[in-house]
PDB file with one MODEL, atoms N, CA, C and O in Angstrom:
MODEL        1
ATOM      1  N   UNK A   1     -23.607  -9.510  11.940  1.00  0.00           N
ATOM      2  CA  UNK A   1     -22.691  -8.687  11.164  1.00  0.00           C
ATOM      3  C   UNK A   1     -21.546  -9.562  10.640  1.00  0.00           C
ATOM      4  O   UNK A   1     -20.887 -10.363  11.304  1.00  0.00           O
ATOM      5  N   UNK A   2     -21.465  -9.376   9.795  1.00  0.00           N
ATOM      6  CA  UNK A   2     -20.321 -10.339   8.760  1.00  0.00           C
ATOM      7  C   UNK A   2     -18.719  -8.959   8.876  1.00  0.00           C
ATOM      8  O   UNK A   2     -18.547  -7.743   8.789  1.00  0.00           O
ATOM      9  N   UNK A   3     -17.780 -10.435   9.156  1.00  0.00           N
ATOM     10  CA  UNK A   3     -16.463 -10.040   9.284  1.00  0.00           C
ATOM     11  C   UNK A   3     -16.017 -10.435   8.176  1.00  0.00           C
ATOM     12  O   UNK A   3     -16.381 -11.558   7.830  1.00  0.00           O
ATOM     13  N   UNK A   4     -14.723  -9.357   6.886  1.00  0.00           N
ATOM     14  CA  UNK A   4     -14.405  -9.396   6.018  1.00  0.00           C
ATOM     15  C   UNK A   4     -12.969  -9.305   6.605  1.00  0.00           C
ATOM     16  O   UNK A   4     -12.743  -8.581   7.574  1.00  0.00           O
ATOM     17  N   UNK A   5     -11.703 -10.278   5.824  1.00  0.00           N
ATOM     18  CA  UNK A   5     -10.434 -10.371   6.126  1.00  0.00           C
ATOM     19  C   UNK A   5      -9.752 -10.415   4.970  1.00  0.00           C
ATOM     20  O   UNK A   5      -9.734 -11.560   4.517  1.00  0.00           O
ATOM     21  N   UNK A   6      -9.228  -9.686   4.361  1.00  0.00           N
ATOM     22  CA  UNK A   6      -8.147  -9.492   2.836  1.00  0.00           C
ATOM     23  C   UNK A   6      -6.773  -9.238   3.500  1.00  0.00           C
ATOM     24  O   UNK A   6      -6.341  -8.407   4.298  1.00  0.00           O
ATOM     25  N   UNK A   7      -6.076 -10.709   2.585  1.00  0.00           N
ATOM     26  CA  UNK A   7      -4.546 -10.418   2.766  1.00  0.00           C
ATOM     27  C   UNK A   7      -4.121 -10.383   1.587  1.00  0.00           C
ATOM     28  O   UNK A   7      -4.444 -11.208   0.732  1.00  0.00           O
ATOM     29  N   UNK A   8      -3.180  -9.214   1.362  1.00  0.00           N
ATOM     30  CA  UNK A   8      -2.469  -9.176  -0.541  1.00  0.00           C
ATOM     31  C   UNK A   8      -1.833  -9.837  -0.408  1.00  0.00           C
ATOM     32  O   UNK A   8      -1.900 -10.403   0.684  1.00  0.00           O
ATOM     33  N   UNK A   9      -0.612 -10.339  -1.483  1.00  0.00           N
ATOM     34  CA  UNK A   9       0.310 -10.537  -1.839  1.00  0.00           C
ATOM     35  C   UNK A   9       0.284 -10.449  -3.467  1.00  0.00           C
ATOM     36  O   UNK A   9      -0.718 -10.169  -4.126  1.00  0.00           O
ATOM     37  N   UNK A  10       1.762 -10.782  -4.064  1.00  0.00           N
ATOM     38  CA  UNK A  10       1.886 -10.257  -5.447  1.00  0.00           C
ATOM     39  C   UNK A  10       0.736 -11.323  -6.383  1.00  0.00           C
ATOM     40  O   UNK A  10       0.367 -10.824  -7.446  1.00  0.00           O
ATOM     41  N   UNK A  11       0.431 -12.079  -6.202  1.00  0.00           N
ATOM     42  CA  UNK A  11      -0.206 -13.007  -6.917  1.00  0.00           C
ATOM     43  C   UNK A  11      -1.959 -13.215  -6.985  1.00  0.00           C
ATOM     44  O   UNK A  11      -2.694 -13.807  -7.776  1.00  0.00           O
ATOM     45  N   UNK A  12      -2.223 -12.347  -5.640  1.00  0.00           N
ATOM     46  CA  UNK A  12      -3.899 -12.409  -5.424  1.00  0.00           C
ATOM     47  C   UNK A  12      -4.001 -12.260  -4.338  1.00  0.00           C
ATOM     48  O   UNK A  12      -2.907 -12.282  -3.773  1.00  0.00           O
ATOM     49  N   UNK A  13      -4.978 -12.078  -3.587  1.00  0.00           N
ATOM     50  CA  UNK A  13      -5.927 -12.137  -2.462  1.00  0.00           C
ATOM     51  C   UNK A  13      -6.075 -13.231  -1.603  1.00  0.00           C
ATOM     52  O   UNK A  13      -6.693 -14.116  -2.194  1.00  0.00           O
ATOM     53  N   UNK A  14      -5.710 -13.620  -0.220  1.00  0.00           N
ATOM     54  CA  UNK A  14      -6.388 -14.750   0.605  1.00  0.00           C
ATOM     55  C   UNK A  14      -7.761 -13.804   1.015  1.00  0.00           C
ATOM     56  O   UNK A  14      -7.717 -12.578   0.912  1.00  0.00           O
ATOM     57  N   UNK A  15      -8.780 -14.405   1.412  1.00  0.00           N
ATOM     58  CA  UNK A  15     -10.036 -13.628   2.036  1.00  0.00           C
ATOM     59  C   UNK A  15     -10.665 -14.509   3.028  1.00  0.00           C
ATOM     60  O   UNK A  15     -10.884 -15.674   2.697  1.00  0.00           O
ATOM     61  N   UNK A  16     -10.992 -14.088   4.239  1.00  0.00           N
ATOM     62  CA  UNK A  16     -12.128 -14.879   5.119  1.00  0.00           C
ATOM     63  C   UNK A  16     -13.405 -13.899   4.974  1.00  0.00           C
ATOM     64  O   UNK A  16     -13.484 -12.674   5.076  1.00  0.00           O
ATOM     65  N   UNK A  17     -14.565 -15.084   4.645  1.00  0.00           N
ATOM     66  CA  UNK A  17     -15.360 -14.514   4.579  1.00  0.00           C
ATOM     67  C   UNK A  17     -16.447 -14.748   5.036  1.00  0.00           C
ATOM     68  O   UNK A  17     -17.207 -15.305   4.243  1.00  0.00           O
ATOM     69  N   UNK A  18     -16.941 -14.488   6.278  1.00  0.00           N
ATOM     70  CA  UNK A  18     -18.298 -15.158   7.478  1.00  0.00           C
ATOM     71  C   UNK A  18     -17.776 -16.472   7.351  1.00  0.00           C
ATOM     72  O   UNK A  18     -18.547 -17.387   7.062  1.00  0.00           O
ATOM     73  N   UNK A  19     -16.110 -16.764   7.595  1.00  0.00           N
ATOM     74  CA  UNK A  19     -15.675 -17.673   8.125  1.00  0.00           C
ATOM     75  C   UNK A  19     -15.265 -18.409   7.573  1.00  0.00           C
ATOM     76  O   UNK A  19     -14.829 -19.445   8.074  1.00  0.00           O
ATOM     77  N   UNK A  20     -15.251 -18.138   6.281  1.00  0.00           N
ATOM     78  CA  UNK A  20     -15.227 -19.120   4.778  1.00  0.00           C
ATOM     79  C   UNK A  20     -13.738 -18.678   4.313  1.00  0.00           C
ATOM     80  O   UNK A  20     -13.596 -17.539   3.868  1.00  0.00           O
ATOM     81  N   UNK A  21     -12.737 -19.460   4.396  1.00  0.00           N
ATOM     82  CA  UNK A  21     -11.613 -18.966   3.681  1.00  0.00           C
ATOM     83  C   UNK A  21     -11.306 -19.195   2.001  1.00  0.00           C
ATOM     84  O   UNK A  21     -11.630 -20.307   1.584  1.00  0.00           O
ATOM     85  N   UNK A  22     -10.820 -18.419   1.187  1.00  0.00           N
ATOM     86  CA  UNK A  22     -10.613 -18.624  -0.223  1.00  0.00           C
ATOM     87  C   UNK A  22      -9.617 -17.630  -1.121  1.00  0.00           C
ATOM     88  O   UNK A  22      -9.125 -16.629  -0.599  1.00  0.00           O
ATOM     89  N   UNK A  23      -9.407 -17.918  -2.246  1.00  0.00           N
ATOM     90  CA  UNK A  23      -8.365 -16.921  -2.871  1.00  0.00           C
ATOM     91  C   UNK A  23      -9.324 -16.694  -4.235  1.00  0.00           C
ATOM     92  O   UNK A  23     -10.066 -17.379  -4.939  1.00  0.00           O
ATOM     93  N   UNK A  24      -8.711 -14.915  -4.148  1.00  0.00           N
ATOM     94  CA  UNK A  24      -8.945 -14.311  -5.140  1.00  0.00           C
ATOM     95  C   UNK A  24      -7.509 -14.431  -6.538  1.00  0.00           C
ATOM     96  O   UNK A  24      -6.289 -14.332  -6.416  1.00  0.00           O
ATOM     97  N   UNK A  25      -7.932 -14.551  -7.135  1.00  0.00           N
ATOM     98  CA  UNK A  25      -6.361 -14.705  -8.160  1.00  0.00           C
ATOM     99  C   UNK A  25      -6.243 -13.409  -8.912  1.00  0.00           C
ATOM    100  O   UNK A  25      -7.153 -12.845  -9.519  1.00  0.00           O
ATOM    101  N   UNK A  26      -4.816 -12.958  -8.771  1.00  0.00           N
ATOM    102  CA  UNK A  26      -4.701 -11.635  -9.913  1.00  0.00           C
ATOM    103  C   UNK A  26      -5.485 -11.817 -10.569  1.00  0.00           C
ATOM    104  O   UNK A  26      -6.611 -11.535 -10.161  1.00  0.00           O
ATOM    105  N   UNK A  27      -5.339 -12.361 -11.886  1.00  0.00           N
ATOM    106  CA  UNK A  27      -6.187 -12.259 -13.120  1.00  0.00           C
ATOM    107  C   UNK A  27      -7.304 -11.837 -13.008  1.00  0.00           C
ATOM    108  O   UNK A  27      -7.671 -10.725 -13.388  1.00  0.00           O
ATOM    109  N   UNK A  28      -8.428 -13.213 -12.125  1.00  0.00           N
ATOM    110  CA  UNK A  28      -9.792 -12.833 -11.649  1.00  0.00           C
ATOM    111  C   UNK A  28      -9.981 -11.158 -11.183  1.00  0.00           C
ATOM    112  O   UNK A  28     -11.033 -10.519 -11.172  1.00  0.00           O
ATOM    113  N   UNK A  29      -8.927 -10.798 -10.895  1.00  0.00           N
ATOM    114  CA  UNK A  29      -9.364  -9.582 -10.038  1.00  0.00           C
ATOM    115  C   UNK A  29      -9.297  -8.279 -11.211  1.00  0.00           C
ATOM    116  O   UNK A  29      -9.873  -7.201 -11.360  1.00  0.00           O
ATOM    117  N   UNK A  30      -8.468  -8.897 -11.777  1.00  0.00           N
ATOM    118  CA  UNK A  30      -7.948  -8.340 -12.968  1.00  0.00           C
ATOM    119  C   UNK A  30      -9.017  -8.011 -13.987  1.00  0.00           C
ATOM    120  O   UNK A  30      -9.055  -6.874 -14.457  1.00  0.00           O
ATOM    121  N   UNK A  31      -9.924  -8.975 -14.374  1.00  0.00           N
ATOM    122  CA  UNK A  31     -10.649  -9.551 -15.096  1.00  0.00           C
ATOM    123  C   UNK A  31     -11.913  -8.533 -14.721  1.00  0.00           C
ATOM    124  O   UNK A  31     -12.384  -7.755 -15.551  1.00  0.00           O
ATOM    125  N   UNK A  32     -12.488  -8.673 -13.083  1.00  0.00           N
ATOM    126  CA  UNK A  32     -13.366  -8.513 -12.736  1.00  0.00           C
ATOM    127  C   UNK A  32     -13.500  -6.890 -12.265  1.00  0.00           C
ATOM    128  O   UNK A  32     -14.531  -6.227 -12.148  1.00  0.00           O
ATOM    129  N   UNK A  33     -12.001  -6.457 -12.021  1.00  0.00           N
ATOM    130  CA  UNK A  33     -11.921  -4.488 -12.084  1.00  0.00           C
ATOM    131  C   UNK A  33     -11.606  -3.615 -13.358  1.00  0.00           C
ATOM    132  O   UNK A  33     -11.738  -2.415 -13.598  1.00  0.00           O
ATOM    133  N   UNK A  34     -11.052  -4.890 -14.214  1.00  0.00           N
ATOM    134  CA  UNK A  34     -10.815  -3.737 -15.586  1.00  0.00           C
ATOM    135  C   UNK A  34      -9.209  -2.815 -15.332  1.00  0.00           C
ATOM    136  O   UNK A  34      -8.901  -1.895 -16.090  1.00  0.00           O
ATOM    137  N   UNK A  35      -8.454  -3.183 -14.344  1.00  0.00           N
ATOM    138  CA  UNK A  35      -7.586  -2.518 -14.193  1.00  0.00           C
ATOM    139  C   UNK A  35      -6.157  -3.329 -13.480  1.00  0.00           C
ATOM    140  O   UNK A  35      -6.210  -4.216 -12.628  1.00  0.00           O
ATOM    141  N   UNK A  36      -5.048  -2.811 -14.028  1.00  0.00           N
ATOM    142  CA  UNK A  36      -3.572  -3.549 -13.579  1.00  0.00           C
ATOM    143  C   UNK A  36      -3.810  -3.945 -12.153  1.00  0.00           C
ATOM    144  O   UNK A  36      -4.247  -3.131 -11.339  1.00  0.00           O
ATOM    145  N   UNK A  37      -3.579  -4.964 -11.895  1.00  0.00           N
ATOM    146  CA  UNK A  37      -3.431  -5.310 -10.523  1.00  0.00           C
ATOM    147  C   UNK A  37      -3.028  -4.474  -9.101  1.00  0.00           C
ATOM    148  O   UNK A  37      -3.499  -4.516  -7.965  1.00  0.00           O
ATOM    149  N   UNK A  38      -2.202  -3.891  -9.561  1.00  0.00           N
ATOM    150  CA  UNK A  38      -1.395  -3.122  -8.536  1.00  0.00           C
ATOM    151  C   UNK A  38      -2.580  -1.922  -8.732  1.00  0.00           C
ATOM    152  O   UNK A  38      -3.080  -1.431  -7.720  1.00  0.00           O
ATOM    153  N   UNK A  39      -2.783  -1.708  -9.374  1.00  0.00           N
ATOM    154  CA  UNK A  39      -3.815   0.000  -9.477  1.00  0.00           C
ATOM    155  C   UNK A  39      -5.390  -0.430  -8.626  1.00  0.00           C
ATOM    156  O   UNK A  39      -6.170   0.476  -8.335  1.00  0.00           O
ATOM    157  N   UNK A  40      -5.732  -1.983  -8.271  1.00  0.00           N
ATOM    158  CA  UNK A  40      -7.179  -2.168  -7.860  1.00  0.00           C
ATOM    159  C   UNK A  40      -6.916  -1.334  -6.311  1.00  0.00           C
ATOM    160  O   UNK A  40      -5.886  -1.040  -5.705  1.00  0.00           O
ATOM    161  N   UNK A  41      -7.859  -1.199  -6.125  1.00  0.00           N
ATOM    162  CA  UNK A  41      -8.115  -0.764  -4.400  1.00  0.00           C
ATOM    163  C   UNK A  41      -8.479  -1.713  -3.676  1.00  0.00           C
ATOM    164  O   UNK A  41      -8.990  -2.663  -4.269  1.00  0.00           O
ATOM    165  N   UNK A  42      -8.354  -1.794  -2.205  1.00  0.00           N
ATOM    166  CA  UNK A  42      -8.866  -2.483  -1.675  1.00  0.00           C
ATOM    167  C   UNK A  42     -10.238  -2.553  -1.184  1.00  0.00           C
ATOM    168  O   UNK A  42     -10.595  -3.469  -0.443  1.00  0.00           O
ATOM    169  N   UNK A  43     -11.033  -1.609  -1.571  1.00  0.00           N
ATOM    170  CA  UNK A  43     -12.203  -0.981  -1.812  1.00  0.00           C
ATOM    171  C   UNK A  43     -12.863  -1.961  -2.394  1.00  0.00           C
ATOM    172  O   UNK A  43     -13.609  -2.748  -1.812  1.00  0.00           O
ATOM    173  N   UNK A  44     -12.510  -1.938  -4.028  1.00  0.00           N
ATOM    174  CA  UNK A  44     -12.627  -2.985  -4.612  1.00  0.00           C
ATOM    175  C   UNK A  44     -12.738  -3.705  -5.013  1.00  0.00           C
ATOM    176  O   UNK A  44     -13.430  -3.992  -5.990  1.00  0.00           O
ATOM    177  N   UNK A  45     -11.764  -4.560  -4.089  1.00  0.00           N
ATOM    178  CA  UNK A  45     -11.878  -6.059  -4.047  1.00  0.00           C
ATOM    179  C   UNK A  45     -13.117  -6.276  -2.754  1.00  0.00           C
ATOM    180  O   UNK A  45     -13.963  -7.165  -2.848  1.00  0.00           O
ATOM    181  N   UNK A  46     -13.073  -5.572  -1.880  1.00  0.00           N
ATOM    182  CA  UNK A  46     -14.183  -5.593  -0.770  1.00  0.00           C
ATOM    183  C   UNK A  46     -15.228  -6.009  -1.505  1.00  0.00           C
ATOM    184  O   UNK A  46     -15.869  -7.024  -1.231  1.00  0.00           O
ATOM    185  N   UNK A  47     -15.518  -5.088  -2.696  1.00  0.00           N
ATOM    186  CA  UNK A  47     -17.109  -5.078  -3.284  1.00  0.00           C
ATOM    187  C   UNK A  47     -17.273  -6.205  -4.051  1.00  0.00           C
ATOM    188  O   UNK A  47     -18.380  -6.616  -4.399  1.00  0.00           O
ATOM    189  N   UNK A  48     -15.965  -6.857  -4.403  1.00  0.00           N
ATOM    190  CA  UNK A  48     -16.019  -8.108  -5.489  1.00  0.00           C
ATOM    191  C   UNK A  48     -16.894  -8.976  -4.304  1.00  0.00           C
ATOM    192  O   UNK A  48     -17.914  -9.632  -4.517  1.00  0.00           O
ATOM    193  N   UNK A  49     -16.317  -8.822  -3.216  1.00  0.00           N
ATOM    194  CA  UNK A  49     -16.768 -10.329  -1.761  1.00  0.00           C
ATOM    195  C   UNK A  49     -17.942  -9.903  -1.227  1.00  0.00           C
ATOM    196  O   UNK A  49     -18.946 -10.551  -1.525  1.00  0.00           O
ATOM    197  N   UNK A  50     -18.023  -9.214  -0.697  1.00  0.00           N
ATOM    198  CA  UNK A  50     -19.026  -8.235  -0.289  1.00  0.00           C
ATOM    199  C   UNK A  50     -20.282  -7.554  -1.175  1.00  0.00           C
ATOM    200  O   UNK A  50     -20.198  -6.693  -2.051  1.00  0.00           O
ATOM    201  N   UNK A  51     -21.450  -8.217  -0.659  1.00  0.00           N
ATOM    202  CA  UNK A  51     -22.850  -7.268  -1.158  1.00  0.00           C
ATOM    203  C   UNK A  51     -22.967  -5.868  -0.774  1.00  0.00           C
ATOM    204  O   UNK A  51     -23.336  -5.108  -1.669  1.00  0.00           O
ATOM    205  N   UNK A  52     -22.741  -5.398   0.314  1.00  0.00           N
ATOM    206  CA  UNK A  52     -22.918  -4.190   0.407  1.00  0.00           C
ATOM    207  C   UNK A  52     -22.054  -3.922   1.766  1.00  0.00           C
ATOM    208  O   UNK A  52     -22.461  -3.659   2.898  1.00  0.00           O
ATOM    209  N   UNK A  53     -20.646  -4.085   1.244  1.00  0.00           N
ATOM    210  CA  UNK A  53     -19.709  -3.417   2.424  1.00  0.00           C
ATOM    211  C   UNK A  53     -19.899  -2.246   3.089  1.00  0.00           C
ATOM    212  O   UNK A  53     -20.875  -1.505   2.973  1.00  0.00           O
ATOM    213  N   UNK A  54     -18.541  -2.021   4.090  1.00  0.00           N
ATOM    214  CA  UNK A  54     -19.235  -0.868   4.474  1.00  0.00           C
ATOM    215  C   UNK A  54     -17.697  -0.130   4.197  1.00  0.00           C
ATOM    216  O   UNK A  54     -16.654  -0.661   4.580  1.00  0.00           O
ATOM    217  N   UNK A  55     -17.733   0.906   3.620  1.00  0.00           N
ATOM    218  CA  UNK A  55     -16.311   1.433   2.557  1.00  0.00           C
ATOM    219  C   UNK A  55     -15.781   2.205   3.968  1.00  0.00           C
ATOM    220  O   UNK A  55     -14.843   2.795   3.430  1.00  0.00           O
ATOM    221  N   UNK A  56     -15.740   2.423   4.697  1.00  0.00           N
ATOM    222  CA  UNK A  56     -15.075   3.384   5.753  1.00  0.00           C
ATOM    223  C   UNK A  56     -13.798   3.595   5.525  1.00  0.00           C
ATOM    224  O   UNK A  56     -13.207   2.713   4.902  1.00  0.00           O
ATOM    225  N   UNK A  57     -13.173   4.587   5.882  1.00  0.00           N
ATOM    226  CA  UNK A  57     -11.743   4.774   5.844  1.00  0.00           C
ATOM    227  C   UNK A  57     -11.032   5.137   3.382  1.00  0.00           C
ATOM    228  O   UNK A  57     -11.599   4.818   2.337  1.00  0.00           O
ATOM    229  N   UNK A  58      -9.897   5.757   3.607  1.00  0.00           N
ATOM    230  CA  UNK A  58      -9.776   5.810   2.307  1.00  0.00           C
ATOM    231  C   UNK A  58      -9.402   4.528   1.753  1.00  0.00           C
ATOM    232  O   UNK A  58      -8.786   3.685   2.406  1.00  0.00           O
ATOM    233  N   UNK A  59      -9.805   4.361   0.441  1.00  0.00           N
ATOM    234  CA  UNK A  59      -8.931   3.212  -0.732  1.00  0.00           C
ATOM    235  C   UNK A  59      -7.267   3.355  -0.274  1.00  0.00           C
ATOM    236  O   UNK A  59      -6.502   4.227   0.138  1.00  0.00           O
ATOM    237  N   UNK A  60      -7.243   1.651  -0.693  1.00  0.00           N
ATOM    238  CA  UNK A  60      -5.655   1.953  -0.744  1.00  0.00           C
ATOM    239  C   UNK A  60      -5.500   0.864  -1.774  1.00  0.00           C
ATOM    240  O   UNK A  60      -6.245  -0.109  -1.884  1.00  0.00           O
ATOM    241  N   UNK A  61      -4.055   1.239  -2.793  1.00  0.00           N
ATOM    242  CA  UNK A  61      -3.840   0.665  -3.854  1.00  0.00           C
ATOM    243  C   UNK A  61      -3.478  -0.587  -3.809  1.00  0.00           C
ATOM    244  O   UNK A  61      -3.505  -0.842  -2.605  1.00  0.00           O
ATOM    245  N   UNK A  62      -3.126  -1.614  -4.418  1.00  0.00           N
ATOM    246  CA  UNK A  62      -2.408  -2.849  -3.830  1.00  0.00           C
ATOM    247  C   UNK A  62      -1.275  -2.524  -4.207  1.00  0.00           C
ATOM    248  O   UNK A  62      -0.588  -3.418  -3.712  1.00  0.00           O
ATOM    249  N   UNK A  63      -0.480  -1.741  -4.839  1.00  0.00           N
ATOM    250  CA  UNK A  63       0.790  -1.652  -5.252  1.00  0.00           C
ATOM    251  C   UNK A  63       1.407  -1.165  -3.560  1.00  0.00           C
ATOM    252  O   UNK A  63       2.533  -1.464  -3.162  1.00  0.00           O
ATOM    253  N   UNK A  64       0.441  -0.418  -2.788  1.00  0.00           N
ATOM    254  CA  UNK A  64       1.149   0.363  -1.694  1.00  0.00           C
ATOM    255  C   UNK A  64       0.954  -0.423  -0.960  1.00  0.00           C
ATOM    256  O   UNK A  64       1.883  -0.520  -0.158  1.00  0.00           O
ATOM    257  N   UNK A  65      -0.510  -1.671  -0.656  1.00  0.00           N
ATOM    258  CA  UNK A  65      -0.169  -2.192   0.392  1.00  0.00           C
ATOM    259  C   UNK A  65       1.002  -3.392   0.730  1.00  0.00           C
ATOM    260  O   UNK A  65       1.700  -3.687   1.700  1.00  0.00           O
ATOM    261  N   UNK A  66       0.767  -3.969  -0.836  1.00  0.00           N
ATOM    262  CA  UNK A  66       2.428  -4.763  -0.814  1.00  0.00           C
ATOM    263  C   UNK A  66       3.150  -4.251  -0.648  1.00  0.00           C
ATOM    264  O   UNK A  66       4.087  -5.021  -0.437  1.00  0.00           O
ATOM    265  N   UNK A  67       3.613  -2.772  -0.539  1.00  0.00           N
ATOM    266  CA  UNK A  67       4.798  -2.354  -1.015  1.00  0.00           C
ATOM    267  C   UNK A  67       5.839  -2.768  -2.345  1.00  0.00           C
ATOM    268  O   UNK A  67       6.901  -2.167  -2.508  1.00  0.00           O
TER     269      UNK A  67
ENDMDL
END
């Protein structure tokens, strides 16, 4: 079973991913949801890293999890 780790901040995404660390960049994310940064979910971005996550629990915006 693969462990997924997303940290926001205003600029993009850090992610571990089956151990692999890397950054997602606004834009890219930007680019790749079609939508303002702050409006993506963390949902998401899950699915950008992730083949077939497992969505449990509700979306949350990145505007709220930065605060």
């Amino acid at each position: 079973m693969c462990m997924t780790v997303l940290s926001f901040d205003e600029t993009g995404v850090d992610v571990v991913y089956n151990g692999t660390e890397f950054r997602l960049e606004k834009e890219l994310i930007e680019d790749a949801i079609q939508k303002s940064y702050p409006d993506v979910t963390d949902h998401e971005v899950l699915q950008i890293v992730e083949e077939a996550p497992d969505l449990s629990g509700e979306p949350r915006r990145i505007a709220d999890i930065i605060g």
